[in-house]
Gaussian input, Z-matrix of N, CA and C with variables (Angstrom, degrees):
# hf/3-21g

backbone

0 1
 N
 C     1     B1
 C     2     B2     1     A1
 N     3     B3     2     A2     1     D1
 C     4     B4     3     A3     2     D2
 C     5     B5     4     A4     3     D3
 N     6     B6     5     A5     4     D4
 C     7     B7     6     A6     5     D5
 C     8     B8     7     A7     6     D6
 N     9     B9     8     A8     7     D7
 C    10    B10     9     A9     8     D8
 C    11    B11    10    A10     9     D9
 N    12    B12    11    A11    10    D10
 C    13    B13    12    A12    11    D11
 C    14    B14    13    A13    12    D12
 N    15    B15    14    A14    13    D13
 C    16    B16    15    A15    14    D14
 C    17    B17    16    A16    15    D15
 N    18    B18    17    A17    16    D16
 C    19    B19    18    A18    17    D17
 C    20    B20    19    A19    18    D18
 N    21    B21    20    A20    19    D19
 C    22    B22    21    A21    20    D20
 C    23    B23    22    A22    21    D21
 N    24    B24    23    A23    22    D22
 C    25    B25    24    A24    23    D23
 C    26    B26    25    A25    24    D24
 N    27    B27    26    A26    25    D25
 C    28    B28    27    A27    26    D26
 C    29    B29    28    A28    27    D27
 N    30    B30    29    A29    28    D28
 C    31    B31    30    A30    29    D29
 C    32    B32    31    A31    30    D30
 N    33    B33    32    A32    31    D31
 C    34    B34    33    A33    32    D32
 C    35    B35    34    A34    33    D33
 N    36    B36    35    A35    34    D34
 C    37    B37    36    A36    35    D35
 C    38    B38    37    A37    36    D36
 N    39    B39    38    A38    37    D37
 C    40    B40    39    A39    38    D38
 C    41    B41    40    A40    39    D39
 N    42    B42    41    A41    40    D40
 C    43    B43    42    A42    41    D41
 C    44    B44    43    A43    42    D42
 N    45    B45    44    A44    43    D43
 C    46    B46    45    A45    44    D44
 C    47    B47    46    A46    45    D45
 N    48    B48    47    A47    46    D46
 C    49    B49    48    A48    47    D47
 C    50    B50    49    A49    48    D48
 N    51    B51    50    A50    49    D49
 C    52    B52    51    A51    50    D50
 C    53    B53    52    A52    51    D51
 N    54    B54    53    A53    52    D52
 C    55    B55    54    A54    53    D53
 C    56    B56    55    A55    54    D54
 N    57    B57    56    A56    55    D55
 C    58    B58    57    A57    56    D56
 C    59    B59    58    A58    57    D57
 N    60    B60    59    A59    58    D58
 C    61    B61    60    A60    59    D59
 C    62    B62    61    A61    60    D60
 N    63    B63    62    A62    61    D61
 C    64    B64    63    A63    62    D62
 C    65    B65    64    A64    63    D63
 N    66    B66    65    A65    64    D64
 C    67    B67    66    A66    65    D65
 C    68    B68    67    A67    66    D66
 N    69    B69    68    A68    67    D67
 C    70    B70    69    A69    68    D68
 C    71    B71    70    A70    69    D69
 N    72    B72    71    A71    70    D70
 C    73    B73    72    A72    71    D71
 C    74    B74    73    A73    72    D72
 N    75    B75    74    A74    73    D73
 C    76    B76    75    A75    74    D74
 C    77    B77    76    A76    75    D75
 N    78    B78    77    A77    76    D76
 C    79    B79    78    A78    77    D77
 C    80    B80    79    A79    78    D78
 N    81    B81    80    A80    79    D79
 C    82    B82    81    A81    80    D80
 C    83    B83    82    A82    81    D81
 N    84    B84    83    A83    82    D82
 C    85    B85    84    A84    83    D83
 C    86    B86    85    A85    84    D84
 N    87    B87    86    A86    85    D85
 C    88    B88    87    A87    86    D86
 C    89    B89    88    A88    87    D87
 N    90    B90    89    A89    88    D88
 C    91    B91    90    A90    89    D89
 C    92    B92    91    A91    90    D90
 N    93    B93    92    A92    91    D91
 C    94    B94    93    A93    92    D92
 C    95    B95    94    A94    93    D93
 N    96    B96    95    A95    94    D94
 C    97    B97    96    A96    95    D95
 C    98    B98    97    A97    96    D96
 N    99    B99    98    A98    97    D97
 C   100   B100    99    A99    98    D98
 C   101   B101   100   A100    99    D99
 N   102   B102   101   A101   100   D100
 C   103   B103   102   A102   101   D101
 C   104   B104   103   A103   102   D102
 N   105   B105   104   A104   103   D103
 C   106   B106   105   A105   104   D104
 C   107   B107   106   A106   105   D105
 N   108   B108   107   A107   106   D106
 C   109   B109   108   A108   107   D107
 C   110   B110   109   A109   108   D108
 N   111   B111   110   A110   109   D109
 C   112   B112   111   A111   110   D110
 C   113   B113   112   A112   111   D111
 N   114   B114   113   A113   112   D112
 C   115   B115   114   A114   113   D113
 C   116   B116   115   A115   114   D114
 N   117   B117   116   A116   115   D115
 C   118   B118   117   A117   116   D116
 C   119   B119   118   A118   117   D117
 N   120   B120   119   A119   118   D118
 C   121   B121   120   A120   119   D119
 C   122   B122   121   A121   120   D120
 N   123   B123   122   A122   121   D121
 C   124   B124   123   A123   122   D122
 C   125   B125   124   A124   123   D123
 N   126   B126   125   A125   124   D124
 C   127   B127   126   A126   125   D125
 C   128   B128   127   A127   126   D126
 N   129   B129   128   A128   127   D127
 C   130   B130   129   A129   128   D128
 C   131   B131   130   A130   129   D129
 N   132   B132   131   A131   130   D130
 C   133   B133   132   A132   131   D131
 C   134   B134   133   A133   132   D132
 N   135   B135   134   A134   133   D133
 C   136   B136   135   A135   134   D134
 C   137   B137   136   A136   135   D135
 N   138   B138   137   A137   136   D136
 C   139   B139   138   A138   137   D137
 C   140   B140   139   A139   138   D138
 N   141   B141   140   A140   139   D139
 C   142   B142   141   A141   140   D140
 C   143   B143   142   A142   141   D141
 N   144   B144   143   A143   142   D142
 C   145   B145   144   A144   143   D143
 C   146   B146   145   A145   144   D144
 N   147   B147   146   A146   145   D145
 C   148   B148   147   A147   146   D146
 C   149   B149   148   A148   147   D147
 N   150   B150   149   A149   148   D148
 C   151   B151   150   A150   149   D149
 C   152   B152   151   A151   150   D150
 N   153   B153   152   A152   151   D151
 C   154   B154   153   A153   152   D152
 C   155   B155   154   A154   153   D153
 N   156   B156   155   A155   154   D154
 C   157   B157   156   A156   155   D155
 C   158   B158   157   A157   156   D156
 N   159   B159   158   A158   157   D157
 C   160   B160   159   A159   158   D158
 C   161   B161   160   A160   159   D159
 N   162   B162   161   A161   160   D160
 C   163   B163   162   A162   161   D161
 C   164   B164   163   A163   162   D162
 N   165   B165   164   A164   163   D163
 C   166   B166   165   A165   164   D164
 C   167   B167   166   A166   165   D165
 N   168   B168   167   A167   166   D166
 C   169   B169   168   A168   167   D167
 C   170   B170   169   A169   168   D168
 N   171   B171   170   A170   169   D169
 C   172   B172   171   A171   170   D170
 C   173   B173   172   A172   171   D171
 N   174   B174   173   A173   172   D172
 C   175   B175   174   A174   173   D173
 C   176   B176   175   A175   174   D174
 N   177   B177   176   A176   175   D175
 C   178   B178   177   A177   176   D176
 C   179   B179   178   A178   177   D177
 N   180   B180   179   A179   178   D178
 C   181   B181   180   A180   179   D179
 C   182   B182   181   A181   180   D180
 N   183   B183   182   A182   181   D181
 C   184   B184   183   A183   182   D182
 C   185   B185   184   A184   183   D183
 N   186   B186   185   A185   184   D184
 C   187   B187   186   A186   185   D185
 C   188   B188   187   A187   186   D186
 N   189   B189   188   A188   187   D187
 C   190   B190   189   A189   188   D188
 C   191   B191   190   A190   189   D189
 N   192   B192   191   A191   190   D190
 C   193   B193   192   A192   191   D191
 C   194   B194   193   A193   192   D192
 N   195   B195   194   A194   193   D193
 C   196   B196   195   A195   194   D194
 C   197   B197   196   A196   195   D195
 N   198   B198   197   A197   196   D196
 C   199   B199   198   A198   197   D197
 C   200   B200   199   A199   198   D198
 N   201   B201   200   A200   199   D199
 C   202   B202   201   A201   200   D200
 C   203   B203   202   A202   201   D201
 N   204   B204   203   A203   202   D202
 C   205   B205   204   A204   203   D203
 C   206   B206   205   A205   204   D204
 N   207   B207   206   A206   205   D205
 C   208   B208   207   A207   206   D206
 C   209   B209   208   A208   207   D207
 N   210   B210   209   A209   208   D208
 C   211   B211   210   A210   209   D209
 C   212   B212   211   A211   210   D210
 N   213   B213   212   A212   211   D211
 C   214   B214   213   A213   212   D212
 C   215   B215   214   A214   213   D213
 N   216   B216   215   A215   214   D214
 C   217   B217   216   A216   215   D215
 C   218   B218   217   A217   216   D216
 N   219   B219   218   A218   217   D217
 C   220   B220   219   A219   218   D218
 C   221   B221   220   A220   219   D219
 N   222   B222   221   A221   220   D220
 C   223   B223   222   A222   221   D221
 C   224   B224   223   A223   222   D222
 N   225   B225   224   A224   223   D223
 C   226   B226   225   A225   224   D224
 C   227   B227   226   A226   225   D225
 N   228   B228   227   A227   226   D226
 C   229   B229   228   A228   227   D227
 C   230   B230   229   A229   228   D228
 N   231   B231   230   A230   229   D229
 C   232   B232   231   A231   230   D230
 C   233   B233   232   A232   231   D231
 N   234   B234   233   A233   232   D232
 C   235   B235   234   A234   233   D233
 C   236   B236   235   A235   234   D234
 N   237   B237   236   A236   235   D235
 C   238   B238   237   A237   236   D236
 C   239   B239   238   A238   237   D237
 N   240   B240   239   A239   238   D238
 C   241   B241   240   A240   239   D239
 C   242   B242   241   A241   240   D240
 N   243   B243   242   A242   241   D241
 C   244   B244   243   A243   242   D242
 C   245   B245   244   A244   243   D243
 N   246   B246   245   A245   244   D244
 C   247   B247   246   A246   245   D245
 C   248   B248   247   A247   246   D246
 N   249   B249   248   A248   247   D247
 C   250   B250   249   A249   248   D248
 C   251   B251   250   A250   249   D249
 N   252   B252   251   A251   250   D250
 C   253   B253   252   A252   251   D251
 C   254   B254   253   A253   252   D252
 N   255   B255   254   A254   253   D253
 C   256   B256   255   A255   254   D254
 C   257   B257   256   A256   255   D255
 N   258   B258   257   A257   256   D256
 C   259   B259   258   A258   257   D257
 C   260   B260   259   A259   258   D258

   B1=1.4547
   B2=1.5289
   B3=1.0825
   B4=1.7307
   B5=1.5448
   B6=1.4175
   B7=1.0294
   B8=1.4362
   B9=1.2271
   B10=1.2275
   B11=0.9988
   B12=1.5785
   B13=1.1144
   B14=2.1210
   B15=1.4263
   B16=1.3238
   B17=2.0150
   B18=1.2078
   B19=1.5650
   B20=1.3584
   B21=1.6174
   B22=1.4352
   B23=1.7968
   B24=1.5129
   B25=1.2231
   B26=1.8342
   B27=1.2331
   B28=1.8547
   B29=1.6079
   B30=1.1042
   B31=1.3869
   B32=1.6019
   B33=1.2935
   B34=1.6716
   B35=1.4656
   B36=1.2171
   B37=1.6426
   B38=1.7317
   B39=0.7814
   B40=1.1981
   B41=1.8653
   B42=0.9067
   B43=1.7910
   B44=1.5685
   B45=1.3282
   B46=1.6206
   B47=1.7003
   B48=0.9717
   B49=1.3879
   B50=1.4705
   B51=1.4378
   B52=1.1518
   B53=1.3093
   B54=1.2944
   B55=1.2683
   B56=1.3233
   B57=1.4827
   B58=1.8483
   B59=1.3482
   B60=1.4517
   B61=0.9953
   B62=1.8559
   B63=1.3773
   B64=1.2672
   B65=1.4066
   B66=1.2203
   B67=1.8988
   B68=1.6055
   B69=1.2623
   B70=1.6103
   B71=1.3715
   B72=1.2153
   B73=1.5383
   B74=1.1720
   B75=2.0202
   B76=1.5272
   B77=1.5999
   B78=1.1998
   B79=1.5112
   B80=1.6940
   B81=1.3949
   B82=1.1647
   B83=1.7058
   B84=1.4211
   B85=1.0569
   B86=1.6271
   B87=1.5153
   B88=1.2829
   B89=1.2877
   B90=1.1536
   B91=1.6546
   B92=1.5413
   B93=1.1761
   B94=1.7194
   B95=1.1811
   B96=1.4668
   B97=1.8053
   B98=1.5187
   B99=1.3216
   B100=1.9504
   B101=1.5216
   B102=1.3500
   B103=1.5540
   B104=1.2943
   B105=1.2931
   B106=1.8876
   B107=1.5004
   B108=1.1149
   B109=1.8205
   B110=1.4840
   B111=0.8981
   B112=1.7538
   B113=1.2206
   B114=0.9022
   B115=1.4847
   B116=2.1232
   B117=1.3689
   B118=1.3421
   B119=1.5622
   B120=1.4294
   B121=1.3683
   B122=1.3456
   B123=1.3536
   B124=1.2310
   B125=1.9809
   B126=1.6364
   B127=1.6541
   B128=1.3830
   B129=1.5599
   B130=1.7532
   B131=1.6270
   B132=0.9718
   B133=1.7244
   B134=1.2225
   B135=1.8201
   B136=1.5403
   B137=1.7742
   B138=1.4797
   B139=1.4817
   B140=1.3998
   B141=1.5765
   B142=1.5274
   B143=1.7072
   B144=0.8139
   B145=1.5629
   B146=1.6754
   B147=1.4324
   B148=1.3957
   B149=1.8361
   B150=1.5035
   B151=1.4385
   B152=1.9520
   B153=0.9837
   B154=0.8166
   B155=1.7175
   B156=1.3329
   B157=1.6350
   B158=1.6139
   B159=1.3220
   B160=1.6339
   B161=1.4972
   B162=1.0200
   B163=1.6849
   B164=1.5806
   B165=0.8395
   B166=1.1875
   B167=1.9496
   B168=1.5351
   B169=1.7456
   B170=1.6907
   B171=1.5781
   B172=1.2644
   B173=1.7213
   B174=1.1318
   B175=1.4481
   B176=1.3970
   B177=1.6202
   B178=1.8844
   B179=1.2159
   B180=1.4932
   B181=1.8328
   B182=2.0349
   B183=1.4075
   B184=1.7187
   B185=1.4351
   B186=0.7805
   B187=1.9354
   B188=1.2489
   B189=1.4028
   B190=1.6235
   B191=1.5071
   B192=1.3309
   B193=1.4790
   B194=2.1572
   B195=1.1644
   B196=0.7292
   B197=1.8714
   B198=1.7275
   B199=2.1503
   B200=2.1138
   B201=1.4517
   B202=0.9460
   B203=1.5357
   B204=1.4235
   B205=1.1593
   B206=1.6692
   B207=1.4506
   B208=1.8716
   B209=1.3032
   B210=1.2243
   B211=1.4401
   B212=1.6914
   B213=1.1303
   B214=1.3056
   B215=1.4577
   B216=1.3802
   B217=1.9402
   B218=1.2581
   B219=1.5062
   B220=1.8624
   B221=1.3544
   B222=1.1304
   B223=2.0130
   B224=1.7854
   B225=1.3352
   B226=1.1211
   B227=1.7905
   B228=1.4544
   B229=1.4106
   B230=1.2831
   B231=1.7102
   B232=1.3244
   B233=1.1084
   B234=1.5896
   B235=1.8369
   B236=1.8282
   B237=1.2804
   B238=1.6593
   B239=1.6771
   B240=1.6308
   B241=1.1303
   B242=1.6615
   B243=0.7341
   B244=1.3779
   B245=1.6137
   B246=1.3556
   B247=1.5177
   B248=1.5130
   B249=1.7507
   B250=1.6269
   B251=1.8340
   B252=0.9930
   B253=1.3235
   B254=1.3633
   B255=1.2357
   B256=1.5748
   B257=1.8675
   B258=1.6054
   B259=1.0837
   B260=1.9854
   A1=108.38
   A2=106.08
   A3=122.93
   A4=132.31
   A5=148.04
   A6=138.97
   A7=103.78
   A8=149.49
   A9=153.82
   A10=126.34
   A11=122.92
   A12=121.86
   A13=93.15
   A14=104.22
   A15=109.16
   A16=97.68
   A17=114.75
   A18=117.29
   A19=116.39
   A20=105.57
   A21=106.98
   A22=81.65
   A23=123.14
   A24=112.36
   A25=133.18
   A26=101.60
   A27=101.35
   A28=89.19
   A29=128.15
   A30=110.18
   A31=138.35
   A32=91.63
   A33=117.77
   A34=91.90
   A35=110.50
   A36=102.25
   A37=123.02
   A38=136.09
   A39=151.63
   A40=96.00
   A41=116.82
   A42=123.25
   A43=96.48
   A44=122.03
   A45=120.25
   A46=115.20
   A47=126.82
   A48=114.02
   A49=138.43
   A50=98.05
   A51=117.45
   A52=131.21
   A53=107.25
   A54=120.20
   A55=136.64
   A56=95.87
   A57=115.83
   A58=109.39
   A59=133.31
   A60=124.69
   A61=117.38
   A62=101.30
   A63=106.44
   A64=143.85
   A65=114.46
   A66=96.74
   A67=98.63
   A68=106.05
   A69=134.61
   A70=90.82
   A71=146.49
   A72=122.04
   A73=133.35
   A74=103.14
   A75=123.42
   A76=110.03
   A77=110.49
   A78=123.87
   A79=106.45
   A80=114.80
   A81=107.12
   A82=108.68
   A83=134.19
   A84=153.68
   A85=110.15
   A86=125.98
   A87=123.42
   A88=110.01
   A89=147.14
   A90=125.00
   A91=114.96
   A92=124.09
   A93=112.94
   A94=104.08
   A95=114.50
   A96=119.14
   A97=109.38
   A98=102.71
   A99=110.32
   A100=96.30
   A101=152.79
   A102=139.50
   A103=113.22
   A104=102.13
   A105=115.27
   A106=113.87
   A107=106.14
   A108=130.06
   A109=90.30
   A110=138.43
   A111=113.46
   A112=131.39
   A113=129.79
   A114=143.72
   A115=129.54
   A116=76.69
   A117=91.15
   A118=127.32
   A119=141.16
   A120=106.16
   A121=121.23
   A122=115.41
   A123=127.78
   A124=110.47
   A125=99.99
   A126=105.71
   A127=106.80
   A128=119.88
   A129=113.06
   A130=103.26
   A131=113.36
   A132=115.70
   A133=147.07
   A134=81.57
   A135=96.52
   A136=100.65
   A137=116.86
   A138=112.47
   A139=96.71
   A140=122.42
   A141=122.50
   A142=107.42
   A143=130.88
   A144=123.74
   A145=112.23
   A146=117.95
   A147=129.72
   A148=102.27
   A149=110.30
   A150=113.43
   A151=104.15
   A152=116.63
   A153=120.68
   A154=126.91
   A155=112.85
   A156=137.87
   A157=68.98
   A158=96.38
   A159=136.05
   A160=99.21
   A161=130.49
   A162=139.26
   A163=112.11
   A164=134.68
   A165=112.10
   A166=110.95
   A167=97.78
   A168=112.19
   A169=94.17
   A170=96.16
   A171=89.22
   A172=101.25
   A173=118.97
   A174=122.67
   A175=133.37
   A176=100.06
   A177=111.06
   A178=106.31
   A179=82.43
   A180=118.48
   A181=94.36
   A182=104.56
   A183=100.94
   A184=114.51
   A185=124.20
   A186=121.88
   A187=112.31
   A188=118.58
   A189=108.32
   A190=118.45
   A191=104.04
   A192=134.16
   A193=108.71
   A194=129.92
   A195=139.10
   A196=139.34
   A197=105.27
   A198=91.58
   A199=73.45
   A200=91.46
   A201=108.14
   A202=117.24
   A203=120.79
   A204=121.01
   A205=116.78
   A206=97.79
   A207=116.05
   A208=90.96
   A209=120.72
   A210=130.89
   A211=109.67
   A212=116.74
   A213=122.25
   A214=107.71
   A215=104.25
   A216=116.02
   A217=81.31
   A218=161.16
   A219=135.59
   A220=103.60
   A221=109.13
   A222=107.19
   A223=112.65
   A224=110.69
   A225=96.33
   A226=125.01
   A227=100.87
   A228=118.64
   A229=133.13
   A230=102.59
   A231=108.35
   A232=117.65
   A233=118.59
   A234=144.07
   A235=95.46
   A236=82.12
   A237=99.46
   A238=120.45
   A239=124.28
   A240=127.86
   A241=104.82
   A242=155.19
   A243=168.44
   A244=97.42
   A245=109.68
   A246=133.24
   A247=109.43
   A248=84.46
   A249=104.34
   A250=109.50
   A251=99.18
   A252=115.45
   A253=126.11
   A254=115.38
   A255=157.27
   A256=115.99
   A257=101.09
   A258=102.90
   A259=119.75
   D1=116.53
   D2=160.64
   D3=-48.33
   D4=94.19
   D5=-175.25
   D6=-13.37
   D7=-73.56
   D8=163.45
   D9=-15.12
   D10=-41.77
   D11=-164.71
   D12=-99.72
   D13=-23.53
   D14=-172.70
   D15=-61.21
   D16=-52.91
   D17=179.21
   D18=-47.20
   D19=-37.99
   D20=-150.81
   D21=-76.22
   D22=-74.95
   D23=153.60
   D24=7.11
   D25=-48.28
   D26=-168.66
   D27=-99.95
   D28=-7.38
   D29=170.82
   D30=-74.72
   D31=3.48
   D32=-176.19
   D33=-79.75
   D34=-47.82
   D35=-171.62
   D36=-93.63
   D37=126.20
   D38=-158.65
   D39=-75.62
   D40=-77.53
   D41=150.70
   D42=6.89
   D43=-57.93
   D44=-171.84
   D45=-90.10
   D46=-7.50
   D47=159.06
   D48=3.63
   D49=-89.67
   D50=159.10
   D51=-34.98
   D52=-13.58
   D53=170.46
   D54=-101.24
   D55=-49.91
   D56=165.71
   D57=-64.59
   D58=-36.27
   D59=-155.91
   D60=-106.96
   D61=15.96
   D62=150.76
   D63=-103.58
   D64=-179.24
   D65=-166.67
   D66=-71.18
   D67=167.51
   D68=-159.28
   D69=-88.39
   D70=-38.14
   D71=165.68
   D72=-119.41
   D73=53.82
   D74=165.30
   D75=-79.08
   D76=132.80
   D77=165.10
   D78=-86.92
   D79=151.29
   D80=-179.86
   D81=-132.29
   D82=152.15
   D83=169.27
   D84=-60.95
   D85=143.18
   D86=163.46
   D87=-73.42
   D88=-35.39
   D89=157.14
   D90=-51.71
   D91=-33.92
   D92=178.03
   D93=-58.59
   D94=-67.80
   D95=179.86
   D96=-33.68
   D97=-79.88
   D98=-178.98
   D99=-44.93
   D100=-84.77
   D101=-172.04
   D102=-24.57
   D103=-49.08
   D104=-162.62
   D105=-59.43
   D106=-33.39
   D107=-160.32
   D108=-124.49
   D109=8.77
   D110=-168.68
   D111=37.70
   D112=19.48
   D113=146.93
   D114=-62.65
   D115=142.62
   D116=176.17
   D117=-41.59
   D118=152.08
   D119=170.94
   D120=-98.58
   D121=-9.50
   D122=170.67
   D123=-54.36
   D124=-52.82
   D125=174.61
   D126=-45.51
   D127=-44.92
   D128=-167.37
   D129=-83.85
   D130=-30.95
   D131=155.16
   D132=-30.92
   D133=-54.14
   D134=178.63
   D135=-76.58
   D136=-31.84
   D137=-154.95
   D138=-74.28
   D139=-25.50
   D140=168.62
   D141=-66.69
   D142=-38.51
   D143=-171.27
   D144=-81.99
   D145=-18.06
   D146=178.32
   D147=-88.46
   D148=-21.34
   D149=178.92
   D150=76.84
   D151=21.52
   D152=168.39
   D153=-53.32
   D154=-28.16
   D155=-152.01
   D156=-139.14
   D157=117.84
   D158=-173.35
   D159=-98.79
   D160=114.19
   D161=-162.11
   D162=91.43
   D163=-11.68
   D164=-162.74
   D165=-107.94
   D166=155.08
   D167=-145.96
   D168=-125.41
   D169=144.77
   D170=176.19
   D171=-113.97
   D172=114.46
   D173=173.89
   D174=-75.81
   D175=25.73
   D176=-166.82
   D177=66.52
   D178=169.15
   D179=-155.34
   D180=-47.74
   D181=-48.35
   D182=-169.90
   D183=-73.02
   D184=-28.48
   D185=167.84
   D186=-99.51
   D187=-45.84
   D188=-174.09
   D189=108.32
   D190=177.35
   D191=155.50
   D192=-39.79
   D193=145.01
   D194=-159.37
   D195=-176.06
   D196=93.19
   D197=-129.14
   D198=-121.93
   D199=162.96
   D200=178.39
   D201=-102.90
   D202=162.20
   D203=-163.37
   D204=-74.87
   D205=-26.83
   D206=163.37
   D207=-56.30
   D208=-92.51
   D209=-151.46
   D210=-34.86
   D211=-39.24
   D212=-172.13
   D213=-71.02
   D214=-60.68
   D215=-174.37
   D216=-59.33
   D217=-40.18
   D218=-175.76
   D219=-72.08
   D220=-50.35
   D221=-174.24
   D222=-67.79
   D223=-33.63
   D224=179.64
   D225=-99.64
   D226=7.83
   D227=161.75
   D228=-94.58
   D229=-14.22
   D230=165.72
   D231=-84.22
   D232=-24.27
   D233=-167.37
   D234=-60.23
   D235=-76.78
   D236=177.10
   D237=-42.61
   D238=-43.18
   D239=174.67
   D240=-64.87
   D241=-44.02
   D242=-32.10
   D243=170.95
   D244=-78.07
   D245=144.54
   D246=-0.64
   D247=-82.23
   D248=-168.70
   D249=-48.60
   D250=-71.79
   D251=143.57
   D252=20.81
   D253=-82.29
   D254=-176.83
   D255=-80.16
   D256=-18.42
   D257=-175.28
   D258=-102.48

């Protein structure tokens, strides 16, 4: 799956907004993610330290974790398919 095709995908759900509908080379914060989704921040933490979220950098203890807007629309389009999936 293509970043592209991962958005076009998350646009079904309203839940992803916040995501699709920003510019294509916003980086995002682990409090945005965890707020955005209601999630823990430790969960979006951990998925950065497992490398799970493809782009994303950890810039030390004073800035942090740090994921790209690709990386996210693949991880969280596969999350969701996955789901579906399962259900």
């Amino acid at each position: 799956m293509t970043p592209e095709d991962a958005e076009r995908y998350l646009r079904e759900f309203p839940e992803f907004t916040w995501l699709t509908d920003t510019a294509p080379d916003h980086w995002y914060k682990i409090i945005e993610v965890a707020d955005a989704l209601r999630l823990g921040e430790t969960a979006v933490r951990n998925a950065c330290m497992r490398g799970s979220i493809n782009g994303a950098i950890n810039y030390g203890p004073r800035i942090g974790w740090r994921m790209p807007r690709r990386g996210l629309l693949l991880y969280f389009a596969a999350k969701k398919q996955q789901s579906r999936q399962s259900d």
